[in-house]
N, C-alpha and C positions, 0 to 999 in steps of 0.2 A: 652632460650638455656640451654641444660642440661650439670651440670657441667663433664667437662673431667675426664677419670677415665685411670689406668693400664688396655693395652689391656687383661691381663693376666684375671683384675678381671672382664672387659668385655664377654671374651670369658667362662668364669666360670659360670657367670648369665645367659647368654643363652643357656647355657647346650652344649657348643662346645665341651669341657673341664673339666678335676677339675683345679685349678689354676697351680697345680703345673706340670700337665700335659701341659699346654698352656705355660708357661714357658722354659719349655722345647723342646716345636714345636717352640717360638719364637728365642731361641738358635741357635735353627737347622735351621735356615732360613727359615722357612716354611711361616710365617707370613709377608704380606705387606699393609702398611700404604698409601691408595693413589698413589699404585701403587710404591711405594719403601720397600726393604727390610727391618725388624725393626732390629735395631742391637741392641738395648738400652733394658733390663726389665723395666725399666724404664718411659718407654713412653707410652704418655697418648693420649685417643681419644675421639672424640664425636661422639657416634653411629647415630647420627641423622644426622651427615655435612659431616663426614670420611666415605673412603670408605678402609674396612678389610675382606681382602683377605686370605683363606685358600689352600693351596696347589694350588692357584689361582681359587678357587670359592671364589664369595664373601660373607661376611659374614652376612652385613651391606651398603645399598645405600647413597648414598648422600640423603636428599628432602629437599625442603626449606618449602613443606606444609603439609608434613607427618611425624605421629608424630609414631616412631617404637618403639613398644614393647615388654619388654622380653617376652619369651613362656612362658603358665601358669608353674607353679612349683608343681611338685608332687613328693609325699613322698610315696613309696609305703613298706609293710611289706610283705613279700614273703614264703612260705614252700619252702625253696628249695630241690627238690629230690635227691637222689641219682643218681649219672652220669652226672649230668648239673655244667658246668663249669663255675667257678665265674668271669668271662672275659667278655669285652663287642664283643668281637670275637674269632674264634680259628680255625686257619692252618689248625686244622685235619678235621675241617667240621664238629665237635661235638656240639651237645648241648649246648648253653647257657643259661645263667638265664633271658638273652634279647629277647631271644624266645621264652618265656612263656607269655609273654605281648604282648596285639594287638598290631597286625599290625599298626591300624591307629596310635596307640599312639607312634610306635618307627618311622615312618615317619614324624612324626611334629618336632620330637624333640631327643637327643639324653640323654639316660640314660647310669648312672654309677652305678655296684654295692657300697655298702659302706663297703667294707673290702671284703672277704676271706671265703669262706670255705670251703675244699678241696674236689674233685669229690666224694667220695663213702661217705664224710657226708650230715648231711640230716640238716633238721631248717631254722631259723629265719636269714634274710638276708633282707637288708636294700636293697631297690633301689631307685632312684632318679635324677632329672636331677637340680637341685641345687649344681652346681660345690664349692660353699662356704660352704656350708651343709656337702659337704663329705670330703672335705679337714681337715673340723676342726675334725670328729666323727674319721678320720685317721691319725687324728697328731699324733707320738708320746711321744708329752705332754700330752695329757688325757688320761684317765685309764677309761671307761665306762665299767662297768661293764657286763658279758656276762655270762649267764649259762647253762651249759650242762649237757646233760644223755649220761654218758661212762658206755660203758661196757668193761672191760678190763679181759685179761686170768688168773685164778689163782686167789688168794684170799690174796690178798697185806695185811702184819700187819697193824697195828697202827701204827707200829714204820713209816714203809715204806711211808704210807700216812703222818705222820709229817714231812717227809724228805721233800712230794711234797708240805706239806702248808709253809716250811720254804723256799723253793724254791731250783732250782740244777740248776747244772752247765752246760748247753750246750755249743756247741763249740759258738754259738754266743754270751756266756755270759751268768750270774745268772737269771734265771726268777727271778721276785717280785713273792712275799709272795701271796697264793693262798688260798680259802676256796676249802675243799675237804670234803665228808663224804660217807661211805656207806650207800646207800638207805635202809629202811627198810619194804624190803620184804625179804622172804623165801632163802635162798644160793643157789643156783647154782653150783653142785658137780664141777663143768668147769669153771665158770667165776664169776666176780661181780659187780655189778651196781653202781655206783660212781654217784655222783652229786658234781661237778667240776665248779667254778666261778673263773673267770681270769679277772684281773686288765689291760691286756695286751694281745697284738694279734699278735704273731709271726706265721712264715709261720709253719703250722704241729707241731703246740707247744705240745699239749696235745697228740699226736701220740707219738712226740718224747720223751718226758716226761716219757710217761707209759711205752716204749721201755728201755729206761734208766736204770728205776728201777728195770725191771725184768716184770713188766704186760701188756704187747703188745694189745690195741688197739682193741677190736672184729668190736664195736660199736659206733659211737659219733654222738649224737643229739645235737643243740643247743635250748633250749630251751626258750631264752631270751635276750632280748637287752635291758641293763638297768631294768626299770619294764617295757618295751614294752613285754610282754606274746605273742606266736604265739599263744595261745587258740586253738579253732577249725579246722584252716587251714589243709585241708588234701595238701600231695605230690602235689609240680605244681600248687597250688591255692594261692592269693594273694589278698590282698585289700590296699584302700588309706588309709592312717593313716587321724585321726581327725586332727583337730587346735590342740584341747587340746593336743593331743599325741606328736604331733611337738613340740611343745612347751616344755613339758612336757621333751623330749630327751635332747633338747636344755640346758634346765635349767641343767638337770644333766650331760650333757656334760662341763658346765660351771666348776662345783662341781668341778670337780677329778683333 
């Protein structure tokens, strides 16, 4: 018999959910246990004997000689393009980053982005249906590291750029302390090219930031998750990450 677990961290390994999304569906009543509402976060089940109900599909059958298995687990690394939305759906019927993955594979199973990045940027976007995976990469206790190619209007001093590594004050609060530098190529009578690493991931942080200070935003690529490198990936192409690579996130996810 497999030991009883939180349906929250049940529904997270199956890829229903991230945990804390399931938590919140088992709040709202959405979730039943056996054919009763779960009122508890608390409560615990056996996927293999319980029977867990989503908006009343079920999740999970009773079998006394079937033995069920989470769905394989994948880690995928993504170009996200320009225009596709970092959602796993969207009212407007727009693009998302779930639509760029076969079909067979978002029918077995359901995937989540791992963070954010807003419709007109471009880069490195994590997907996965490992709801444990993405809860911890989106806590905001850890600080993974993330690097982008901005291009912003105007030609920010030094002074200006130590103002963005000592971090400012938005209305949500002080960003943490940031690496910023200007690239070294040729100037740009109009703009200049920044290379921008952030310990943290607010909504439109680097948008708002360069808005702030006076340099508004042309351009923003992300060009790294941790040392996961996007390399060759053109617009809209994606591949699975290694073991090592997973691991490799993992462990620096641990780090920060």
């Amino acid at each position: 018999m497999v030991e009883p677990q939180r349906l929250q961290k049940i529904m997270a390994r199956w890829g229903v959910a991230s945990r804390r999304q399931a938590e919140a569906m088992i709040v709202a009543g959405r979730v039943r246990l056996n054919g009763k509402v779960v009122a508890e976060l608390g409560t615990k089940a056996d996927p293999q004997r319980d029977r867990i109900e989503l908006d009343g599909k079920p999740l999970a059958r009773a079998s006394s000689n079937f033995s069920i298995a989470p769905p394989q687990l994948r880690y995928i690394l993504l170009h996200k393009p320009a225009g596709a939305i970092s959602t796993c759906s969207d009212p407007k019927g727009r693009q998302t980053v779930l639509d760029l993955l076969p079909e067979a594979w978002r029918s077995q199973t359901r995937f989540f982005p791992v963070g954010r990045l807003d419709a007109a940027s471009t880069g490195a976007l994590l997907l996965t249906n490992d709801g444990d995976f993405t809860l911890k990469l989106t806590h905001p206790r850890y600080h993974l590291p993330k690097t982008y190619r901005v291009e912003v209007e105007g030609h920010p001093s030094e002074t200006v750029l130590q103002q963005w590594r000592e971090g400012v004050a938005l209305e949500d609060g002080r960003t943490l302390p940031a690496r910023v530098h200007k690239e070294r190529i040729k100037p740009h009578r109009h703009c200049t090219i920044l290379t921008v690493v952030l310990q943290e991931g607010r909504n439109r942080q680097i948008r708002r930031v360069a808005a702030q200070l006076g340099f508004p935003v042309r351009s923003l690529h992300r060009q790294a998750i941790g040392s996961l490198q996007l390399g060759q990936l053109k617009p809209g192409q994606f591949r699975l990450l290694q073991k090592a690579e997973i691991h490799m996130i993992k462990y620096e996810q641990l780090r920060t």
